[in-house]
GULO-917375 format. One line per 3 residues: number of its first residue (from 1); their letters; for each residue x, y negated, z negated of C-alpha. Coordinates in Angstrom, 1 decimal, decimal comma, always signed. Example, Ala and Ser with C-alpha at 12.3 -4.5 7.8 and 13.67 -1.06 7.14 Angstrom:
BEGIN
1 = as = +12,3 +4,5 -7,8  +13,7 +1,1 -7,1
//
This chain:
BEGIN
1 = xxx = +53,4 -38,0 -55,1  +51,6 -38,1 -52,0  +53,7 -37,4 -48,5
4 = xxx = +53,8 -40,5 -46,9  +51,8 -40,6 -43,9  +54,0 -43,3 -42,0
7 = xxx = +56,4 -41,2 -41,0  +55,4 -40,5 -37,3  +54,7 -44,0 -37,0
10 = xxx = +58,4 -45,2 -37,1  +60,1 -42,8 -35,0  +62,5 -44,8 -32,8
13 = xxx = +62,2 -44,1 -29,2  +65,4 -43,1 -28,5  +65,1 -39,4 -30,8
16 = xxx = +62,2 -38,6 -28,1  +65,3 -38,2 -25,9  +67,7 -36,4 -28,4
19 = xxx = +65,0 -34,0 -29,7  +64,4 -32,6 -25,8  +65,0 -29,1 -25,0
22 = xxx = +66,9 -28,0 -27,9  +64,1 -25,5 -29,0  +65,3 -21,4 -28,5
25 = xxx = +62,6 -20,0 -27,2  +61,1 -17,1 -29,7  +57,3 -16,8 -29,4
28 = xxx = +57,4 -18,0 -32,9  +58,9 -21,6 -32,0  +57,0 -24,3 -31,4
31 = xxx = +55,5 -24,1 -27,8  +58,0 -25,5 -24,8  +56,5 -27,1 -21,6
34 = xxx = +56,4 -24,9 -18,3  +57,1 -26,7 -15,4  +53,5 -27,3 -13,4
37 = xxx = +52,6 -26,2 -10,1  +51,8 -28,1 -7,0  +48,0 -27,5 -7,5
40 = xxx = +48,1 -29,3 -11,3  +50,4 -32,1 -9,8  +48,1 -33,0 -7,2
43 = xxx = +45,3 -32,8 -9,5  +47,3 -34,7 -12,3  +48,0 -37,4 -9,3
46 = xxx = +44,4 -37,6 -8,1  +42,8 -37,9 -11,7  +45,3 -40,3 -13,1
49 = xxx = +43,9 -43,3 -14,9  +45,2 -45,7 -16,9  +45,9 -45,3 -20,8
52 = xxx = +47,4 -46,9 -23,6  +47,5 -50,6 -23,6  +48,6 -53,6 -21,0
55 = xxx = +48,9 -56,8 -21,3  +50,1 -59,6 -18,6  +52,0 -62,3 -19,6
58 = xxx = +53,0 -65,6 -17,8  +55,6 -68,4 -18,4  +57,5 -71,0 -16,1
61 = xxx = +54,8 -69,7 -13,3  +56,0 -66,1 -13,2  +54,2 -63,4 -14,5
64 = xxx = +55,1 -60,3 -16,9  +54,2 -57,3 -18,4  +53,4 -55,8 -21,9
67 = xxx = +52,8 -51,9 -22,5  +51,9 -50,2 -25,7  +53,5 -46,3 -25,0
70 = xxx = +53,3 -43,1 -26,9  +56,5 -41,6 -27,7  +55,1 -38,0 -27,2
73 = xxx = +52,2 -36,6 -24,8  +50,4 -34,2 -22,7  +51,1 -33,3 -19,2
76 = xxx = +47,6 -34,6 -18,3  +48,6 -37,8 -19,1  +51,9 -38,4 -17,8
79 = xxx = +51,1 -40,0 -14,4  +50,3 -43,4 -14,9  +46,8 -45,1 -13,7
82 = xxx = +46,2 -47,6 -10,8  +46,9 -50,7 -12,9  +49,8 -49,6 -14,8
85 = xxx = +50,9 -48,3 -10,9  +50,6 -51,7 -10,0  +52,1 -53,7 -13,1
88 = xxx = +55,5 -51,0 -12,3  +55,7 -51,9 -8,9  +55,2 -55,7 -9,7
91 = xxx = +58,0 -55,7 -12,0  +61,8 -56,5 -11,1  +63,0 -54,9 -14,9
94 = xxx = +61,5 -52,3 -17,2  +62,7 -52,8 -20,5  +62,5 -49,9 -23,4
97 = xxx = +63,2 -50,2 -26,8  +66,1 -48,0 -25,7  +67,2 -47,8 -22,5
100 = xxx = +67,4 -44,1 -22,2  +69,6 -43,8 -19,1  +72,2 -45,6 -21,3
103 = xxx = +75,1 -43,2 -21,7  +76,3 -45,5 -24,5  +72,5 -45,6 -26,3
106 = xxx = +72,8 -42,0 -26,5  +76,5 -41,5 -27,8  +75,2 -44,1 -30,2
109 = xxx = +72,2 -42,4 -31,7  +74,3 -38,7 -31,6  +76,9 -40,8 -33,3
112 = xxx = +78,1 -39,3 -36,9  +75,7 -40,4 -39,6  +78,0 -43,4 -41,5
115 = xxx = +78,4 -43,5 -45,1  +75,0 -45,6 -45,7  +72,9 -43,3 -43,3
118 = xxx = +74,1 -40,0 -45,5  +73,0 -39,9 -49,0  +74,1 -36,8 -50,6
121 = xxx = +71,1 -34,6 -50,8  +70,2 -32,3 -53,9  +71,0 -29,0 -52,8
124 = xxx = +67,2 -27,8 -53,2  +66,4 -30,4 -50,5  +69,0 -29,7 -47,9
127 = xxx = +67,8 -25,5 -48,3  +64,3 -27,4 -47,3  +66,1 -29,4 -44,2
130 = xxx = +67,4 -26,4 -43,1  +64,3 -24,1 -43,6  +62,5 -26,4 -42,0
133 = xxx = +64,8 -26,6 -38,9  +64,6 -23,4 -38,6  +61,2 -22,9 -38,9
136 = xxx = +61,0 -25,1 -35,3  +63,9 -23,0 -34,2  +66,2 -25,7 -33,8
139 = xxx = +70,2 -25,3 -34,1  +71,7 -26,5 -37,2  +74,7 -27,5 -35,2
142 = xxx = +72,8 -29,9 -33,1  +71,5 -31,7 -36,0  +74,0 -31,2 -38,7
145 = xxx = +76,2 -35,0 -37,9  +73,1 -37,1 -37,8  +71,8 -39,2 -40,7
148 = xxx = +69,4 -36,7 -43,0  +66,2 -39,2 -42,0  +67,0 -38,6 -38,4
151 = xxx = +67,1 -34,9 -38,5  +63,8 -35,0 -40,2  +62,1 -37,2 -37,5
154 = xxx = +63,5 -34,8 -35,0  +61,8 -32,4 -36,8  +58,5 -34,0 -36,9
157 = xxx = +58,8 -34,3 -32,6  +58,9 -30,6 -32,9  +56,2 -30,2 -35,2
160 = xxx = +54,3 -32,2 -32,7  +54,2 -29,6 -30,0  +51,9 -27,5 -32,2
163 = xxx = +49,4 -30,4 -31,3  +50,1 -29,9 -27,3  +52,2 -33,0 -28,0
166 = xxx = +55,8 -33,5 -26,0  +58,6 -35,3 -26,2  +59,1 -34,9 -22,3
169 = xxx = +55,9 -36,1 -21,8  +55,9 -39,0 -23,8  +55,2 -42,7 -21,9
172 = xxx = +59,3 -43,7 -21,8  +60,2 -40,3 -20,1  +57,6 -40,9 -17,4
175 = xxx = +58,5 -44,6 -17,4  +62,3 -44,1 -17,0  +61,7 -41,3 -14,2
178 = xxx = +59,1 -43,9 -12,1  +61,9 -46,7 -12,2  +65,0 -44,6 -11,5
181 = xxx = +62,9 -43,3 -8,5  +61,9 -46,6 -7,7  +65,1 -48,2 -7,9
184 = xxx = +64,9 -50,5 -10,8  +66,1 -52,2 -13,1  +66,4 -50,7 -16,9
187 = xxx = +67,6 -52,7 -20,0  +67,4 -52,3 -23,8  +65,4 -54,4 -26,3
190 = xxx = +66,9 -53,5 -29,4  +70,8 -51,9 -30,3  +72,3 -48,8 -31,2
193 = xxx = +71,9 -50,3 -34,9  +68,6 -51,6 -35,2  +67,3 -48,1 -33,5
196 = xxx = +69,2 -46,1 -36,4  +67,9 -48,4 -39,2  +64,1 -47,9 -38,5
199 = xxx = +64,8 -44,3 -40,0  +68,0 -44,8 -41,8  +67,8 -48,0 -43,9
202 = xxx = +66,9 -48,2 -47,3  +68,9 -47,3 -50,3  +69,7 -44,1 -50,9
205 = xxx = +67,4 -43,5 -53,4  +64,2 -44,5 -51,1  +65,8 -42,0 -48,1
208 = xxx = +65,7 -39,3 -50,3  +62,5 -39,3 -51,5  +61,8 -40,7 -47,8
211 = xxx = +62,9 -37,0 -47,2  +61,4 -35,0 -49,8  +58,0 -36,1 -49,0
214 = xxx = +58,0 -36,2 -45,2  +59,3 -32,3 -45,5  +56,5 -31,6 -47,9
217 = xxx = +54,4 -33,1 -45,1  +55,5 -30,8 -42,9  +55,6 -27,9 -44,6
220 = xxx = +52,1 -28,4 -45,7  +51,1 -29,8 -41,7  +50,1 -33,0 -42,9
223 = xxx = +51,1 -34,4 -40,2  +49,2 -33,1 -37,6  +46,1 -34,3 -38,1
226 = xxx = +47,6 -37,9 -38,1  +49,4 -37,1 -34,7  +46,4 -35,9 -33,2
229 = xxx = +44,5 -39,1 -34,6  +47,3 -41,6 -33,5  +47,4 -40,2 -29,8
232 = xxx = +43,7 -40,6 -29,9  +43,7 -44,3 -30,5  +46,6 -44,4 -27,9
235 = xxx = +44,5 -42,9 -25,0  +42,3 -44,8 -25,5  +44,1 -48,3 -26,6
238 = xxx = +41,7 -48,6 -29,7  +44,3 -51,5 -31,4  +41,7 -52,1 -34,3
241 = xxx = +41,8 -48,0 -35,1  +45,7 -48,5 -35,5  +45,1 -51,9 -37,4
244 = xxx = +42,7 -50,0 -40,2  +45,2 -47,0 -40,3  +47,7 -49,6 -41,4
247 = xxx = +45,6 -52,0 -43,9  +44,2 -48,6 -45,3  +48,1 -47,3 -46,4
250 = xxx = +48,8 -47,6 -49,4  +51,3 -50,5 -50,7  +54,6 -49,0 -50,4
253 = xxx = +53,7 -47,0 -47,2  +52,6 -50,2 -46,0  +56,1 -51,8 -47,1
256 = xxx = +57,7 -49,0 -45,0  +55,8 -49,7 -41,7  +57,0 -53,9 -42,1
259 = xxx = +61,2 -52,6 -42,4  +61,0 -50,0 -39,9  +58,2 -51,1 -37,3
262 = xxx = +57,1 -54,9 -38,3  +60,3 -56,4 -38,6  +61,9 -55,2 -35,7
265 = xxx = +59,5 -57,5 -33,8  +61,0 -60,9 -33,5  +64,5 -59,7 -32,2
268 = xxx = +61,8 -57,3 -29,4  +60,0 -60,6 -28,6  +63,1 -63,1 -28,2
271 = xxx = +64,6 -60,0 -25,8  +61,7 -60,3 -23,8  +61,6 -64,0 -23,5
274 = xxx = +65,7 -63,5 -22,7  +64,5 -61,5 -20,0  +62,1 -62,9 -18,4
277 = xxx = +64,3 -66,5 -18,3  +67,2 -64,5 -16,4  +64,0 -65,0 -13,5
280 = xxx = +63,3 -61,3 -13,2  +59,4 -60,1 -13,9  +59,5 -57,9 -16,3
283 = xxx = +57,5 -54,7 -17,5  +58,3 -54,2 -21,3  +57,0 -51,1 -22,9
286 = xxx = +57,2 -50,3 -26,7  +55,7 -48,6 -29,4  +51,8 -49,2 -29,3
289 = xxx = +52,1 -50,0 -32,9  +54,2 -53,1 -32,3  +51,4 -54,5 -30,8
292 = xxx = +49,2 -54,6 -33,8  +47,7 -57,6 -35,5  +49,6 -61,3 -36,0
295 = xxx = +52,5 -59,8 -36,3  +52,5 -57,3 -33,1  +54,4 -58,5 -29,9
298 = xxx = +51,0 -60,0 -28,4  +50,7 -62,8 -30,2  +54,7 -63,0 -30,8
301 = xxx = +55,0 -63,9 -27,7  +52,3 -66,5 -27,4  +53,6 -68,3 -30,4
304 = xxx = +56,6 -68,7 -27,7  +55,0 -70,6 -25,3  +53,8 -67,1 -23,0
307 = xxx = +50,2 -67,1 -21,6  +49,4 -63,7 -22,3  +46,0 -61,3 -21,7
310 = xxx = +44,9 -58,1 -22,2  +44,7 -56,2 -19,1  +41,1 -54,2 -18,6
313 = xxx = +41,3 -50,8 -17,6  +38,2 -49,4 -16,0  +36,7 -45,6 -16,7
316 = x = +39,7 -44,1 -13,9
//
């Protein structure tokens, strides 16, 4: 059986939070973030440019926003370009998949794993789980209560550093920091519950071998490649790369990415629309992969009645 290559592609955004700064540092852990200096912040601010994916949306004569983020990134990348600037600034409301200044968004996800999130693992693979976590020198006892799936997708954030790839520098830490400085307004567009399903639905059958292949994944660094190719198409918002990635899984891979990133798509795009009617302009930023294809929050919302482009970003 083949490890399934999804797996980074259905991280919920709120473990990016969760999986921060819980490395010890050993020089054989996965590499940490040192804090820049005032020379590589100027020259991060003065060769920012725009990335990802924006779109502008309008309805009932006000305007909105639409950004495609990356859950992990580089320091290089964290400041945000002139357009993006702008489309912030614009913006009354910035709206995550998870509000990650939500005291109760973050109990919820560090929440005990309930009986449905928990299958009860073969011994053989729990020795892996454990290997594997501490192979990325992570506590046991700050993974231990969450749902086996979970602790694995933590995992994989760590195995992302190897890349040059951080949680802390991913686009909803940056986001979050811009509007708390600014002053505005955060909200959620998904639950405690819908968040926790992406990784943890499924029978328990289909997590465990969810498991088994996703630590064979990493423990033959699978992964890596695919997290260095899915930033890639991030940087620099190539939508039709991600689109071939995902009519090139196979079948049941491909069944995976419609529960855990597909279908969460109509309750994202009716959130947005809620939104936006409360009359704030709003700047909502998700996943780039739930803006792929018919089904991606693009054309979601223009089957609701939103005039909606693509927003050009220039070479800086």
């Amino acid at each position: 059986m083949q490890p399934r290559r999804t797996l980074w592609c259905v991280i919920p955004v709120v473990l990016v939070a969760l999986s921060v700064a819980v490395v010890r540092a050993q020089s054989s852990c996965p590499p940490t973030i040192k804090a820049p200096t005032a020379a590589e912040m100027q020259d991060a601010f003065l060769n920012a440019r725009d990335r990802g994916a924006l779109w502008r949306f309008e309805k009932d004569g006000r305007p909105g926003y639409l950004y495609g983020t990356m859950h992990v990134g580089k320091f290089e990348w964290a400041m945000p370009g002139r357009l993006v600037s702008q489309a912030l600034r614009d913006a009354d409301t910035i709206a995550f998949e998870a509000d990650l200044s939500d005291p109760a968004i973050l109990a919820g996800m560090r929440a005990p794993a309930k009986p449905e999130e928990n299958p009860s693992l073969p011994v053989a693979l729990m020795d892996r789980l454990r290997a594997q976590a501490a192979r990325a020198c992570m506590p046991w006892e700050r993974l231990a209560t969450l749902p086996p799936t979970m602790i694995l997708a933590t995992l994989v954030l760590q195995d992302a550093r190897w890349q040059g790839l951080h949680a802390e520098y991913g686009s909803e830490i940056r986001l979050l920091m811009f509007a708390q400085a600014a002053g505005k307004h955060t909200a959620s567009l998904e639950s405690v519950a819908t968040q926790r399903s992406a990784l943890s639905g499924g029978s328990a059958a289909e997590q465990i071998a969810w498991i088994d292949e996703g630590l064979t994944a990493l423990e033959k660094g699978n992964l890596r490649d695919q997290l260095t190719a899915t930033a890639n198409s991030w940087f620099s918002g190539d939508l039709d790369a991600l689109a071939r990635f995902i009519s090139g899984r196979p079948a049941a891979e491909r069944a995976i990415l419609d529960r855990a990133v597909t279908s969460r798509n109509p309750g994202m795009a009716a959130r947005i629309e809620e939104l936006h009617k409360s009359g704030r302009r709003v700047f909502a930023a998700t996943g780039i992969m739930h803006m792929v294809g018919d089904t991606g929050l693009p054309k979601l919302l223009a089957d609701r009645g939103f005039k909606i482009e693509r927003v050009t970003f220039g070479a800086n």
